[in-house]
Every structure is written in C-alpha cells, then in structure tokens.
N, C-alpha and C positions, 0 to 999 in steps of 0.2 A: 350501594353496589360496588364491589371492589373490581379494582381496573384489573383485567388479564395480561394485557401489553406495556413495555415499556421501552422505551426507546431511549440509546443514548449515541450523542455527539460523536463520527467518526472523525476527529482533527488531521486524516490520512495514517497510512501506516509508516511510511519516509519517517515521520514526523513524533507520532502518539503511539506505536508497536505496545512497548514493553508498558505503559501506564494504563493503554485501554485491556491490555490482558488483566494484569491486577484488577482494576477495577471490574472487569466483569467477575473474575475469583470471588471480590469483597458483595457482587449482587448476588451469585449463587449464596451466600452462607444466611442471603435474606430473601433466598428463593426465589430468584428470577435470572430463568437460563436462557441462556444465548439460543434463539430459534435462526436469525435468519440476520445476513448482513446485505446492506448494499453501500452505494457510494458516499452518502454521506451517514449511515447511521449506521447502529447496531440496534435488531429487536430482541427483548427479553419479553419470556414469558414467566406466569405465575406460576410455581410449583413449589413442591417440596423442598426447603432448602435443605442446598449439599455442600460438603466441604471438596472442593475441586478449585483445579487449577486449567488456565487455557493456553493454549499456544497458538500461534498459527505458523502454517507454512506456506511457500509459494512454489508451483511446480505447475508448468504448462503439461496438462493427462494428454496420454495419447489413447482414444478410443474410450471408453467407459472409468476407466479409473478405476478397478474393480480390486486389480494385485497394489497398486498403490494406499489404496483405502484396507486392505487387509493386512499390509505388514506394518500399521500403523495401530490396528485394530490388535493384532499380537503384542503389541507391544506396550497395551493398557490405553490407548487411546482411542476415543470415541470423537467419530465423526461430527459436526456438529452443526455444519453448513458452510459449504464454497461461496464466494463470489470471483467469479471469470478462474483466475487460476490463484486464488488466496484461501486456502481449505482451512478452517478451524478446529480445533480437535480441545477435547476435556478428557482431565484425569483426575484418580485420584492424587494427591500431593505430595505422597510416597513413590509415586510413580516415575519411574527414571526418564530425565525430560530429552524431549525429542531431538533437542544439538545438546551433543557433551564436549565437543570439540571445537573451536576458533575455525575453523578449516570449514566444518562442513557447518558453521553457523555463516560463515565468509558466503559459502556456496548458494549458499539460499538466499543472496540477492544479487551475485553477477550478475546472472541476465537481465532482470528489471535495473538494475541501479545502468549497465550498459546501454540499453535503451530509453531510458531520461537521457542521458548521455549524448547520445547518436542525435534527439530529437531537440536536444536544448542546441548542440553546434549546427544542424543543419537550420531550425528554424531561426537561432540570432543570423546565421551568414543568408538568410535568404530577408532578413528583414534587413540587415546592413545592403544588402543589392537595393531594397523598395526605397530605405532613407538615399542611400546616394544617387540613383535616379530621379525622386524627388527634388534634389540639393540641384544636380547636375542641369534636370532640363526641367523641373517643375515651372520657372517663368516662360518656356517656350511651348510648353503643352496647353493648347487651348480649349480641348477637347474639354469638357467640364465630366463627361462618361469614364474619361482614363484618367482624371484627378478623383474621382470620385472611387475608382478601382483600386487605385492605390492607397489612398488611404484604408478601406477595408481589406487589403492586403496585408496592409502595416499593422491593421489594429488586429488582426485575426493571430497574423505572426506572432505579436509581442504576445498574445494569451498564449500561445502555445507554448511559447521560449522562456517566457517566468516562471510558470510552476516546473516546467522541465529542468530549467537551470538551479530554481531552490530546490527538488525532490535529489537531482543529481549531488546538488553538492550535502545535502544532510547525508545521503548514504556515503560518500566520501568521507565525513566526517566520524558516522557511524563503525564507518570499516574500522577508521585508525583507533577510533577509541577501543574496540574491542580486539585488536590487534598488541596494543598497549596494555590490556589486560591482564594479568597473573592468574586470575582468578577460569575455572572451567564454568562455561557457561550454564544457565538453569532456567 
C-alpha cells in the first residue's frame, strides 16, 4: 500500500526559508504537495507530480484574508496553506516571484524579526533581574517556595530569551546578507 502523507522537518523559517521552499519544489516534481504546515513540520501529500515552485509570505490578515489571498491569486499564485500569519503559496516557475525587490523582501520580516527582538531584550533583562536577585539575596531567602519560583523563573526566561535572541539575530544577519546583494530577488 503506498503511503499518502509525508512529512518533512520544519528547522524554523529564521533559519531553513529558502532551502525548505526548494526542497518542497524538488517533492512536487516526485508528487507530493504541500497540504498543510505547522510548527515543526511540513505535510505533503501524494499526487500528480508538478513542476512548481513555493514561497512563503508572512502578513498578520485583518478579517478573512480574502483581498489579500486574491491579489496573490492574480498574480499566478495559488494558496496553499497558512500557519498563524505564514501563508504559503505555489507557482508555476515561469511565474514572476512574489519579492522582486530587496525592499519589499526587507519588508516581509520587520515586524516578526522586531518582535524576536522586543522579546529576546525584554526576556534576557528580566532574566538578568531573577540572576541578580538570586546573586544578591539568594543566601538570605529561606523560603524554599521563593528559591524554588525563581528558579522556574529563570529557567522559563532563558527558553524564551534563546531562541528569541538566535531567531533575532539570523534575521539580522539575513537582512545584511540580502542587503549586500546585487542580485534581484526570486
């Protein structure tokens, strides 16, 4: 019996963008299209293989999504499934790709590269307060309830502050690279 689904390794977008687009292109041309993403995976299903290419974009919809899903759709791209506000679209190859411009390729990660940003400086300067209260009066706290808060304090902090601060700074690295570019994007 041949399997319908497949699944492959999301390594984040920050991080895997432009290699997990290819590779899903390189799974359509052995028929298996992109149905459905979430946080750590991409599903493919079994079909007819196609010679198509993928992109994605990121854009917080307001309301249905309806005019943004149509001038996307004019423009030879076919919806192919959202996760939160990351919409994936397929074309053919010949198809004029969705950033032609450094600018508005720039534009399509402000907002999220700013909030890793926001969320890596607020969560390291609130985990720097839990370490130096710790430092400061941790031998005069006897409470074992408020040693024990702080530490999952600390420990909750730092998960939030590491991938914030790695997702922040690849997209910072990402900007310049494509910034330094000559080339128009595709």
């Amino acid at each position: 019996m041949e399997k319908k689904n497949r699944y492959i390794l999301n390594l984040g977008f920050a991080f895997d963008e432009e290699r997990a687009m290819k590779k899903l292109g390189l799974m359509a041309k052995e028929g298996w299209i992109l149905e459905e993403m979430s946080l750590f995976k991409y599903k493919l299903v079994k079909s007819q293989p196609k010679e198509i290419v993928y992109s994605m974009d990121y854009k917080k919809l307001d309301g249905d999504g309806d005019e943004y899903f149509e001038l996307f759709q004019s423009s030879g791209w076919e919806n192919m499934c959202s996760y939160g506000d990351f919409h994936f679209f397929c074309a053919p190859p010949e198809t004029v790709a969705i950033y032609t411009d450094k600018e508005n390729y720039l534009d399509k990660y402000k907002s999220l590269k700013d909030g890793y940003k926001k969320a890596a400086i607020i969560s390291i300067l609130m985990l720097s307060l839990v370490i130096l209260i710790e430092i400061v009066l941790g031998s005069k706290i006897e409470r074992k309830f408020i040693k024990n808060m702080l530490g999952i304090t600390g420990t909750i902090l730092g998960i939030i502050a590491l991938p914030s601060l790695l997702v922040s700074i690849t997209y910072h690295f990402k900007e310049k690279r494509i910034i330094k570019s000559n080339s128009k994007m595709n």
